[in-house]
C-alpha positions in Angstrom: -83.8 -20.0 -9.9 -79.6 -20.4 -9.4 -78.8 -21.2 -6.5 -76.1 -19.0 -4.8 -73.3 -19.9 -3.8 -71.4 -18.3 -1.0 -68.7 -16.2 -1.4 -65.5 -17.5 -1.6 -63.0 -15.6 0.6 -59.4 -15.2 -0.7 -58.1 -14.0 2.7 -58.3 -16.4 5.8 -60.2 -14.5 8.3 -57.6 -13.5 11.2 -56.0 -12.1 8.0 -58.4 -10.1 7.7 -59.1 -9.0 11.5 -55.5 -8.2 11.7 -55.6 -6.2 9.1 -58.6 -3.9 10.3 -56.9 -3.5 13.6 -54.0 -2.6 12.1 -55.7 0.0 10.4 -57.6 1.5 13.2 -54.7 2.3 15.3 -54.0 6.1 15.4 -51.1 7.5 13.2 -49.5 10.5 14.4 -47.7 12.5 11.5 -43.7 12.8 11.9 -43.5 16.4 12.3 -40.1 16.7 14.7 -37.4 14.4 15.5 -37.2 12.5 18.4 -34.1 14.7 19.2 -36.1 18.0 19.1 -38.9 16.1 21.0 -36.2 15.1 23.6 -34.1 19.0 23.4 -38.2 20.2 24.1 -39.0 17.8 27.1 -35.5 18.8 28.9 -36.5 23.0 28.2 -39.6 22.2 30.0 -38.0 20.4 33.0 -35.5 22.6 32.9 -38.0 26.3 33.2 -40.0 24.0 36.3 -36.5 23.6 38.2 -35.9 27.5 37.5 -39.3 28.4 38.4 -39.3 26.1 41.8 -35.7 27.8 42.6 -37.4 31.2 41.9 -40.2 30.5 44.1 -38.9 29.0 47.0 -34.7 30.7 47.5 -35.1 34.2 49.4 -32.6 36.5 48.6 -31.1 39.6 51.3 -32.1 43.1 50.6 -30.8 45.8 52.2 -31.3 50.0 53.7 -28.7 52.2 54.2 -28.2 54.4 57.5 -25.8 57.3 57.7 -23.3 57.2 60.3 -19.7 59.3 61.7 -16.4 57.8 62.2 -15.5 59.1 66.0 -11.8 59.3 67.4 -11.0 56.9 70.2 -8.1 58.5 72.7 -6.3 55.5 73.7 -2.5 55.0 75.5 -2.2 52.4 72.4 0.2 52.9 70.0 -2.3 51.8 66.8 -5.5 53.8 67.1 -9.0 52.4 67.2 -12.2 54.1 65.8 -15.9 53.7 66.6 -18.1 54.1 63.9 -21.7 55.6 65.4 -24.6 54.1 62.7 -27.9 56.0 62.9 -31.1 53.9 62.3 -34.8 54.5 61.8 -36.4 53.3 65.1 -38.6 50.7 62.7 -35.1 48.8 62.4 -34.4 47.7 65.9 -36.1 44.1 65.0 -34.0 43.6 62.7 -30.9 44.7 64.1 -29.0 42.6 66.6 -25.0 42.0 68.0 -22.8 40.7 65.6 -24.4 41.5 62.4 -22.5 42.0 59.4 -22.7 45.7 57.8 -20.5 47.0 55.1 -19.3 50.6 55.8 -18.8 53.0 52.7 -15.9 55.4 54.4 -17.0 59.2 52.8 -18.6 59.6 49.8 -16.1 57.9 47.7 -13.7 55.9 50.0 -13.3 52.2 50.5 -16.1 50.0 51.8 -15.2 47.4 54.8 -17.1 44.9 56.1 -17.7 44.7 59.6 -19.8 43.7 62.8 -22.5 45.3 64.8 -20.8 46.2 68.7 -23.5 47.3 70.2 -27.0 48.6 69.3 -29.0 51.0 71.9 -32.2 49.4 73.4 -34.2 52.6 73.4 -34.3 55.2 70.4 -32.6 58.5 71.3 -33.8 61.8 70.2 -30.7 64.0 67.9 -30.4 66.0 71.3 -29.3 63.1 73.7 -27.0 61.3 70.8 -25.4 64.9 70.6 -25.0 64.8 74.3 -23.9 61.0 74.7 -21.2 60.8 71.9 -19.8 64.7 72.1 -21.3 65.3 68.5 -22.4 69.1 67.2 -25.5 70.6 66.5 -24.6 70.5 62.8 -23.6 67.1 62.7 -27.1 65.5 64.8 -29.5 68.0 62.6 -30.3 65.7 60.0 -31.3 62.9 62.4 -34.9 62.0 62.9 -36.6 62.2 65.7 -36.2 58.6 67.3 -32.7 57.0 66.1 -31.6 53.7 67.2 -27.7 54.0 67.6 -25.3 51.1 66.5 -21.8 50.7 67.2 -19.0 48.9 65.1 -15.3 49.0 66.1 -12.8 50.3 63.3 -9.5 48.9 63.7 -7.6 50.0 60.6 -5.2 52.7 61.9 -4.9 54.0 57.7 -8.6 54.5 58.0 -9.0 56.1 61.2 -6.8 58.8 60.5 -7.8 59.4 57.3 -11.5 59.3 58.1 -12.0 60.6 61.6 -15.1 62.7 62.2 -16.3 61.9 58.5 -19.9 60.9 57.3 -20.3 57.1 56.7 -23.0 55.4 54.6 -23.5 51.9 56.3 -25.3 48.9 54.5 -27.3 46.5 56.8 -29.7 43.3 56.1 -33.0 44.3 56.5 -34.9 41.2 55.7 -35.5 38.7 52.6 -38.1 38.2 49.7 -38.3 35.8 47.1 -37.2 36.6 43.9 -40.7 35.7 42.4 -41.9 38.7 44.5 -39.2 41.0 42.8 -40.9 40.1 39.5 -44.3 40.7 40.2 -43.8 44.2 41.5 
């Protein structure tokens, strides 16, 4: 019987090792550029920043009262106005001294910004506001029952004349949400 002989190698054996390893290592195909990669990881940092900002800003919304523009008699030469706001009794929480409002003068007139003067500490029925600030029956019948009555001083002498005795629309901060909340209604 031949004897066999071993088998000659032709490749030195870390030739061979490295080889096999270098074959075993995982090849991902080249299906986008490393600048659409990039443009892709930026869009998805980008949609977490908006959606953290979405979650955490609040934003103001607002109600609307009605209110009258009263006449102020006054020795002054330039004429003053107070501007009586009528508010659902569930607002007085959220009404204090100093608050901005914006005032929509008549139904299309210039709006103005202004401050809260004073706000009444206990609701008033339509009766007693009549009473208090000199108003008529006509103009007190669409109140409700409890009203919360805010003040503002009008100082534009154009707009008092023009305006006096006239229905107001007032605009007032009634609390904040998050915009996320908006989006899920």
């Amino acid at each position: 019987m031949p004897q066999e002989q071993p088998q000659r190698q032709i490749f030195p054996q870390h030739a061979i090792h490295q080889y096999l390893q270098s074959n075993s290592k995982d090849i991902l195909p080249k299906t986008i550029s490393s600048f659409t990669f990039t443009v892709c990881w930026i869009m998805l940092l980008l949609t977490i920043l908006v959606g953290l900002l979405v979650w955490f800003i609040p934003i103001p919304y607002y109600a609307y009262a009605p209110g009258i523009v009263l006449n102020q008699q006054s020795s002054h030469p330039t004429q003053s106005a107070q501007v009586l706001i009528f508010f659902p009794e569930n607002a007085l929480p959220l009404l204090h001294q100093n608050q901005p409002v914006k005032i929509r003068m008549g139904t299309n007139g210039p709006q103005i910004s202004e401050h809260l003067d004073h706000i009444t500490s206990q609701p008033l029925s339509p009766t007693q506001i009549g009473q208090r600030y000199a108003l008529s029956a006509n103009q007190v019948l669409k109140l409700p029952p409890s009203t919360i009555v805010g003040t503002v001083r009008l100082d534009q002498q154009g707009l008092v004349q023009r305006y006096a005795r006239s229905s107001v629309n007032v605009q007032y901060q009634q609390g904040t949400q998050r915009v996320l909340s908006l989006l899920l209604q």
